[in-house]
Backbone as JSON, one array per atom type, in Angstrom:
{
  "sequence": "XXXXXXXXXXXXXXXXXXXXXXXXXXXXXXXXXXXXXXXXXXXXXXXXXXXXXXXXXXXXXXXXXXXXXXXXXXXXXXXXXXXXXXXXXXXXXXXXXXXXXXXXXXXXXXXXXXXXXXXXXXXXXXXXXXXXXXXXXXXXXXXXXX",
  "N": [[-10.43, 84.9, 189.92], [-7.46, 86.55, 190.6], [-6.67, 90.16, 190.68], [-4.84, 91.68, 191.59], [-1.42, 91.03, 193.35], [0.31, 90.72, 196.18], [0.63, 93.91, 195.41], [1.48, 93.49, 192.88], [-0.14, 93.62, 189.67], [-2.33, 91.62, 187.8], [-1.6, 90.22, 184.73], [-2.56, 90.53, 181.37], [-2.83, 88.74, 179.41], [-4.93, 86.21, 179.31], [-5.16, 83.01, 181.08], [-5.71, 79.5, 181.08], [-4.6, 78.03, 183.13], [-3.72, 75.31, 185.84], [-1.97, 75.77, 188.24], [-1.29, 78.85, 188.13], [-0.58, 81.75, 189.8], [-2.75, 84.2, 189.45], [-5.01, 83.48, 187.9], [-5.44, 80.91, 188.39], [-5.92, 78.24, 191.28], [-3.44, 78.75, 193.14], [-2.11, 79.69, 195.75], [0.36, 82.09, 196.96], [3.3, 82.64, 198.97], [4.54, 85.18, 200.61], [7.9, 85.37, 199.87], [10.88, 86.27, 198.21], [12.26, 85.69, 194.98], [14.76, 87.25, 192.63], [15.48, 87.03, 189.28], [17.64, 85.97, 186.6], [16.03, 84.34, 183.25], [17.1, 81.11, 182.6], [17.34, 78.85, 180.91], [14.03, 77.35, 179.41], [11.28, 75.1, 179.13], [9.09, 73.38, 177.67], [7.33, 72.42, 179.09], [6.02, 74.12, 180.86], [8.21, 74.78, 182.78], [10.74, 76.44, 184.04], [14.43, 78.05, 184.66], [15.9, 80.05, 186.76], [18.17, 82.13, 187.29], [20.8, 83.74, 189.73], [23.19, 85.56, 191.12], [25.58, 86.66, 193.36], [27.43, 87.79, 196.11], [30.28, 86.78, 198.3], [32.19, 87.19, 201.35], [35.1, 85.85, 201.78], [37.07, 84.62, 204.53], [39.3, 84.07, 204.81], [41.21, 84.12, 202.4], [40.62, 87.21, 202.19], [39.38, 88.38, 200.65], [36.49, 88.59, 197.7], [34.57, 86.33, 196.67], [32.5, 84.92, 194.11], [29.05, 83.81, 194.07], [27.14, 81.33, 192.2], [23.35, 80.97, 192.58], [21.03, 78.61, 191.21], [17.39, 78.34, 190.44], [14.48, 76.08, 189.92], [11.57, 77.21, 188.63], [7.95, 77.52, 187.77], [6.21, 78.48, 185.26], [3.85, 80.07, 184.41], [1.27, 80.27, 181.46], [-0.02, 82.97, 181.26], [2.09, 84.24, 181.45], [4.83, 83.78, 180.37], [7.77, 83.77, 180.45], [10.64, 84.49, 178.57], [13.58, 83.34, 177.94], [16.54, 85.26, 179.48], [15.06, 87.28, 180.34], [14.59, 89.25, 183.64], [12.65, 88.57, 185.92], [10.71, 87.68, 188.45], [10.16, 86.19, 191.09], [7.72, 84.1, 193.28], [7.37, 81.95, 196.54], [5.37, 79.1, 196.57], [3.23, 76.33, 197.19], [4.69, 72.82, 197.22], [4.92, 71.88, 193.48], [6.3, 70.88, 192.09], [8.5, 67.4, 192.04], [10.67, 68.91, 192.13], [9.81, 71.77, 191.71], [9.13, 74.38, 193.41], [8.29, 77.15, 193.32], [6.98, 80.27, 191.72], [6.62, 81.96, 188.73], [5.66, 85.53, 188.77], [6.17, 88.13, 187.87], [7.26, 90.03, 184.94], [10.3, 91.56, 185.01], [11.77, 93.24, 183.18], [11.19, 93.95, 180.24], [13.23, 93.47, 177.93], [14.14, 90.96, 175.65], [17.13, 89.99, 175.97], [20.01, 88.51, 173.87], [22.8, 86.34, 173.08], [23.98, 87.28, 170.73], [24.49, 90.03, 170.13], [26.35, 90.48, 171.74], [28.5, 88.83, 171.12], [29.12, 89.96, 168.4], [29.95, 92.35, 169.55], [32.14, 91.48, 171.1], [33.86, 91.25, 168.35], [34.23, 93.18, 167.39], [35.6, 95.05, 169.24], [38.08, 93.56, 169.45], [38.95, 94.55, 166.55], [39.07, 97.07, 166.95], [41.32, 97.17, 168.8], [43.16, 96.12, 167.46], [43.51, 97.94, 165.5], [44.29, 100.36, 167.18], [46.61, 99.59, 168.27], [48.32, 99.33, 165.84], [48.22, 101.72, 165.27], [49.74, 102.71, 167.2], [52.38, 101.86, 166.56], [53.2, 102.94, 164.54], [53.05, 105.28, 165.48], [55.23, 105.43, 166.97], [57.21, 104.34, 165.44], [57.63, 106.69, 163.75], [58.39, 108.86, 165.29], [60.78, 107.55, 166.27], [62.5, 108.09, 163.93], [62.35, 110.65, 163.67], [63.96, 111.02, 165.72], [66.68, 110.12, 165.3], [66.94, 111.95, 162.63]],
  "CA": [[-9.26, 85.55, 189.35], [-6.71, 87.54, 191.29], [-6.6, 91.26, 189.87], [-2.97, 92.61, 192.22], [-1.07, 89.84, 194.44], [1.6, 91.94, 196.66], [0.88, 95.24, 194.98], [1.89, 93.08, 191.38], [-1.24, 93.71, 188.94], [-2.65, 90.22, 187.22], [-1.04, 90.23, 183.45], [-3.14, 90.89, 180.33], [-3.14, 87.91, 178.52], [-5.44, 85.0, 180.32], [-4.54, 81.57, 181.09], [-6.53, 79.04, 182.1], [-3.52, 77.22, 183.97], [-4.85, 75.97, 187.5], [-1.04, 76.79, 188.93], [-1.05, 80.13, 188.18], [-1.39, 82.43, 190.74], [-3.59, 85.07, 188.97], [-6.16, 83.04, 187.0], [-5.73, 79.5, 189.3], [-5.93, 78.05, 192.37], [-2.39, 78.68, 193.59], [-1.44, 80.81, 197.06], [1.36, 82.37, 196.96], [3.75, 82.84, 200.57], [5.43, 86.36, 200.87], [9.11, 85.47, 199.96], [10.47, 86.54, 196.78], [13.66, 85.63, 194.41], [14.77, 87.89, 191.44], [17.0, 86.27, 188.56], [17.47, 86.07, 185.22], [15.69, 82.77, 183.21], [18.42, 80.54, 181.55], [16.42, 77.66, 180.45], [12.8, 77.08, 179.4], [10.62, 74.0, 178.51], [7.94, 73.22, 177.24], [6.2, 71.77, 180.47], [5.57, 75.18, 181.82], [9.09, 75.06, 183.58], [11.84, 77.58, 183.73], [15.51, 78.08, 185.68], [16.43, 81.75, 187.27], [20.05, 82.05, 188.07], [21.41, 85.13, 190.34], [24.67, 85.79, 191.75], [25.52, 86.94, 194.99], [29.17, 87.88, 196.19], [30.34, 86.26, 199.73], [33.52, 87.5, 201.81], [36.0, 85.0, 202.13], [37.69, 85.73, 205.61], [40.88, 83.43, 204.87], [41.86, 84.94, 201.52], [40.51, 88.16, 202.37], [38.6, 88.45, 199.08], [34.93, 88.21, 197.57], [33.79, 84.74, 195.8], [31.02, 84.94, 193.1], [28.58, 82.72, 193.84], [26.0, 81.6, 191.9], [21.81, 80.38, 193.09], [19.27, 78.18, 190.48], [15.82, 77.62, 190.75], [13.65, 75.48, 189.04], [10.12, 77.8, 188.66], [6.91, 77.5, 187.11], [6.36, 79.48, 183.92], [2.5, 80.12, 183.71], [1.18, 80.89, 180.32], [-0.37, 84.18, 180.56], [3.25, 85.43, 182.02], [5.32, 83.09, 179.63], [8.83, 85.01, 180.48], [11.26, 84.04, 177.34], [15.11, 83.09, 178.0], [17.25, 86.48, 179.35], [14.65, 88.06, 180.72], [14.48, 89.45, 184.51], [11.84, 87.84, 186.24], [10.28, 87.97, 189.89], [9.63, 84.69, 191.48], [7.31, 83.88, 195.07], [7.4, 80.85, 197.39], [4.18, 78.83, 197.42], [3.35, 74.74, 197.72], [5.3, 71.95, 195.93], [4.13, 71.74, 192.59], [6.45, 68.81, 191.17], [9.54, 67.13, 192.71], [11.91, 70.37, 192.13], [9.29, 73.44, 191.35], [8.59, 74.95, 194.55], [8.35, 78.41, 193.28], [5.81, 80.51, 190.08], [6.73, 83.56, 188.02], [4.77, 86.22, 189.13], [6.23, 88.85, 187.33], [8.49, 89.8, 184.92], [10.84, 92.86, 185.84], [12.14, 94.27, 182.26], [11.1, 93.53, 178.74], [13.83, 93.66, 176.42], [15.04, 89.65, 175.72], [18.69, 89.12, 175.93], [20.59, 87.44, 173.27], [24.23, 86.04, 172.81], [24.67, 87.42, 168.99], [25.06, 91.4, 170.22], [28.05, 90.31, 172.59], [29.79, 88.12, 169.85], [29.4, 91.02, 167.21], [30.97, 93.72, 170.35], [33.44, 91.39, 170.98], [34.39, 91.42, 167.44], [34.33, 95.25, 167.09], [36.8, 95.43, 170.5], [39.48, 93.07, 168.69], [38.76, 95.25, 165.34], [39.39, 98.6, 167.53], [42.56, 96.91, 169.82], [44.07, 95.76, 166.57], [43.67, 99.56, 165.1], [44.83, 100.72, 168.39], [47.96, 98.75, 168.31], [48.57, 99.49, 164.27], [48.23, 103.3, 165.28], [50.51, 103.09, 168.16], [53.47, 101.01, 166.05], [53.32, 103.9, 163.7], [53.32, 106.51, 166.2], [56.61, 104.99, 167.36], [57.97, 104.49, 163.7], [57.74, 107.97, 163.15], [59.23, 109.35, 167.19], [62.35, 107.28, 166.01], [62.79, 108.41, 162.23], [62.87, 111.98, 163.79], [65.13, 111.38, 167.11], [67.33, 109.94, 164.44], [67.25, 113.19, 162.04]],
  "C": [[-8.82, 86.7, 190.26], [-6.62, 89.02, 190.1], [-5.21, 91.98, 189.83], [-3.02, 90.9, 193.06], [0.57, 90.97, 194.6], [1.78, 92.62, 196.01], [1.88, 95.0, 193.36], [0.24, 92.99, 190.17], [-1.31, 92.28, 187.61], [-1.88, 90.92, 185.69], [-2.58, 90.16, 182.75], [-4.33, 89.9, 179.7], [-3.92, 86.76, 180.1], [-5.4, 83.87, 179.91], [-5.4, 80.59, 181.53], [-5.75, 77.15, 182.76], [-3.81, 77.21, 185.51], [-3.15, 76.18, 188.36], [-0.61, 77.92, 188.76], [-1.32, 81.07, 189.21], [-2.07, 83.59, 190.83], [-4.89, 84.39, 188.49], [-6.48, 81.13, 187.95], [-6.38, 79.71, 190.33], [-4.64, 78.24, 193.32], [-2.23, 79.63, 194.77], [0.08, 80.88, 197.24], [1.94, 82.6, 198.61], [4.79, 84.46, 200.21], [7.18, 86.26, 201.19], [9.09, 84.94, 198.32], [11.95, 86.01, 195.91], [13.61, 86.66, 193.36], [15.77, 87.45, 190.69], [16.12, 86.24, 187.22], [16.95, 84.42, 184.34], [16.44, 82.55, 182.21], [18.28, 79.52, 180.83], [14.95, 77.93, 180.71], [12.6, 76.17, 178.51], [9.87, 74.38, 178.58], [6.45, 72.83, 178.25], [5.9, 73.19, 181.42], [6.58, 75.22, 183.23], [9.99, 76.5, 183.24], [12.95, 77.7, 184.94], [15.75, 79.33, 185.61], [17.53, 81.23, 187.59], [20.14, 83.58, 188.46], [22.54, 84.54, 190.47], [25.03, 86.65, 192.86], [27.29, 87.18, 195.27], [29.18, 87.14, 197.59], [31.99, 86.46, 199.99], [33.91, 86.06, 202.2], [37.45, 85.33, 202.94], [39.22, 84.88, 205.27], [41.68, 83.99, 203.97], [41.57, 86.46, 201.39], [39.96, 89.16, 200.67], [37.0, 88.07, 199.05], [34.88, 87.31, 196.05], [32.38, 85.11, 195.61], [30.54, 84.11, 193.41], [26.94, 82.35, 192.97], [24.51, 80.07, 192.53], [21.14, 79.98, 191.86], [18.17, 78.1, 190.98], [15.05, 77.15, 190.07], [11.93, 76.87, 189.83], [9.06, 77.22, 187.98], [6.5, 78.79, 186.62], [5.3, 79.81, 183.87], [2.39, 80.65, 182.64], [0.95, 82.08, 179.92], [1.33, 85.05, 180.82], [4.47, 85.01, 180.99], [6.46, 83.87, 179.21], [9.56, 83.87, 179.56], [13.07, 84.42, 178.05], [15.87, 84.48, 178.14], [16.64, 87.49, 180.28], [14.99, 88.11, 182.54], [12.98, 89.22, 184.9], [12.03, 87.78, 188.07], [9.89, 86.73, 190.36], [9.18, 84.66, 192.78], [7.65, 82.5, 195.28], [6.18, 80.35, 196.99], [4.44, 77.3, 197.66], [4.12, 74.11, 196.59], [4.54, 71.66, 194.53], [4.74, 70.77, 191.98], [7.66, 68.48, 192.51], [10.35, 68.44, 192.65], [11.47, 71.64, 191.92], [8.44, 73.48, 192.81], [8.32, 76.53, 194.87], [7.71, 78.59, 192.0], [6.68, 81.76, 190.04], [5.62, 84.36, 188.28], [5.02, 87.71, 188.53], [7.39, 88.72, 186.15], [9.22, 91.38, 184.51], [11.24, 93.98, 184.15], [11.81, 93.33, 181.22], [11.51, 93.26, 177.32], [14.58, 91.51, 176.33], [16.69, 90.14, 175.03], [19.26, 88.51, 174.82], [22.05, 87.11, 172.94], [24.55, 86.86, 171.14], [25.12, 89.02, 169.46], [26.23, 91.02, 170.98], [28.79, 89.56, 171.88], [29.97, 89.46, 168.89], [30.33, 92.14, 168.56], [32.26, 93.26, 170.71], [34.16, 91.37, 169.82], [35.02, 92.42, 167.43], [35.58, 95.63, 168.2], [38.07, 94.76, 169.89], [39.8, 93.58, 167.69], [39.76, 97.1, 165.77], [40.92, 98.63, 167.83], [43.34, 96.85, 168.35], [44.37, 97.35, 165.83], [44.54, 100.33, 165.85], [46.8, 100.4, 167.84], [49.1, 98.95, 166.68], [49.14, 100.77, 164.25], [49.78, 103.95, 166.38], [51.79, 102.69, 167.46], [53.56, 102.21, 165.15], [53.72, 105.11, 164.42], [55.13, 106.11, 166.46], [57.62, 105.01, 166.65], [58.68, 106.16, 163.83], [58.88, 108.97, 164.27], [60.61, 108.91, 166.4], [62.69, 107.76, 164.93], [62.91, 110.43, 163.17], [63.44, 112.14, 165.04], [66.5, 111.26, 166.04], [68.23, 111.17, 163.22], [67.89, 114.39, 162.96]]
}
């Protein structure tokens, strides 16, 4: 059992998963991704997505682009949908996981229901907004009028 791997300290919980690269057999290679995981199965997979900007010299503008990766999830690290997550290089482990979770960067999970309820509250506000301003206006003319 690994204790640190690149100055990252082994996790808590123990696994006894042999691709892990704390509690396995796995060697990790010194190249790293960081992204957020957007999918997880059950097979001890998981997909990171980043985003990256890139100049585009013809329109003279910057194009979003976005990077997946299929990873491997080990159990003791078992990062949950949202989170920020650290990923290394090592050997092929299936047809498309060529990369493990080795950390994971912040702890709060993510979920779609707080950004549906804020966008509510912003159409709730705009519509107030807009109610407040039609009144303000009302009133301007009723006393250019007098």
């Amino acid at each position: 059992m690994r204790k640190e791997l690149f100055g990252i300290k082994a996790p808590a919980k123990e696994c006894s998963d042999k691709k892990c690269p704390f509690h396995g057999e796995l060697n990790v290679k010194k190249e790293f991704f960081t992204g957020k995981v957007i999918k997880k199965d059950i097979n001890h997979s998981a997909t990171i997505e980043w985003f990256r900007s890139t100049y585009l010299h013809k329109y003279e503008r910057y194009a979003l682009e976005r990077s997946r990766l299929r990873v491997h999830n080990p159990a003791c690290i078992n990062a949950e949908i949202g989170q920020e997550v650290l990923a290394a290089k090592t050997r092929p482990l299936s047809k498309t996981k060529h990369h493990v979770i080795i950390q994971i960067k912040n702890t709060e999970i993510k979920t779609s229901a707080p950004v549906v309820e804020s966008a509510e509250t912003k159409r709730e506000q705009k519509k107030e907004s807009q109610t407040e301003q039609k009144e303000a206006s009302k009133s301007s003319r009723k006393k250019q009028t007098e």
